[in-house]
N, C-alpha and C positions, 0 to 999 in steps of 0.2 A: 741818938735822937736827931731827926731831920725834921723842919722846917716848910711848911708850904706858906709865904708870904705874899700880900696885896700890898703896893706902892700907889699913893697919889700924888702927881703935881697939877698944885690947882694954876700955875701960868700954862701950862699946858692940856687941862683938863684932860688927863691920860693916864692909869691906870697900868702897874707893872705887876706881872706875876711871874713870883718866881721860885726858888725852892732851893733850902741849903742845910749842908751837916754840920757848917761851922756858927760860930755863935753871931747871931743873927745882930747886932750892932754894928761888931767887925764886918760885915756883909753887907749893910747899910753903908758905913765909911767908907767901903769902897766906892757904893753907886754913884755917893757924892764928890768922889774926886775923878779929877780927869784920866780917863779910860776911854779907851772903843768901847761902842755900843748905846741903845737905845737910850739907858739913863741920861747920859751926856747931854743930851738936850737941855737939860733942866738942873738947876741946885734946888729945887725944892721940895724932896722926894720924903714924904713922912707915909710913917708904916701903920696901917691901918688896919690890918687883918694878918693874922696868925694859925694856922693848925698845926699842928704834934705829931710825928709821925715814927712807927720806930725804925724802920729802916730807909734806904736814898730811895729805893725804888716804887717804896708807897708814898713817899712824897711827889717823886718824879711822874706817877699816874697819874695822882690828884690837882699839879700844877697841870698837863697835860688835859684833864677835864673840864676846870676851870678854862682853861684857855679855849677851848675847842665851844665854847657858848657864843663866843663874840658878841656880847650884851652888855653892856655897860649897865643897863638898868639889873640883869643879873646880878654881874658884883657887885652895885651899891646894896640888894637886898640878902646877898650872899654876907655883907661887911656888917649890916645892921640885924644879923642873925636871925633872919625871915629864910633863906636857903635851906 
């Protein structure tokens, strides 16, 4: 079972999407500790939006479509289950 997740940081008002086969907490802990990469900007990153998928590679299209809208106003009505 993989994962397609939405991350909000409201100091940032920024939006992460991303997509995982491990347990999605652990996957979160990570974003929150110091690493390279986008999350780092921010400790404030709560998880907002979830889909199910059963394998990496249908999660990896649907992160991949999600992402390809560049709408902000999309994922809020993607997150508020109007999408």
């Amino acid at each position: 079972m993989c994962i397609v997740y939405i991350l909000h940081s409201e100091s940032l008002d920024k939006f992460y999407i991303g997509h995982t086969c491990e347990d999605i907490k652990e996957r979160i802990r990570k974003h929150l500790i110091d690493h390279k990469g986008f999350t780092t900007r921010s400790k404030d990153w709560k998880l907002m939006y979830t889909e199910d998928f059963e394998t990496k590679s249908e999660a990896y299209a649907r992160e991949r479509e999600i992402k390809k809208w560049k709408s902000k106003k999309r994922v809020k009505r993607l997150i508020d289950n109007d999408e």
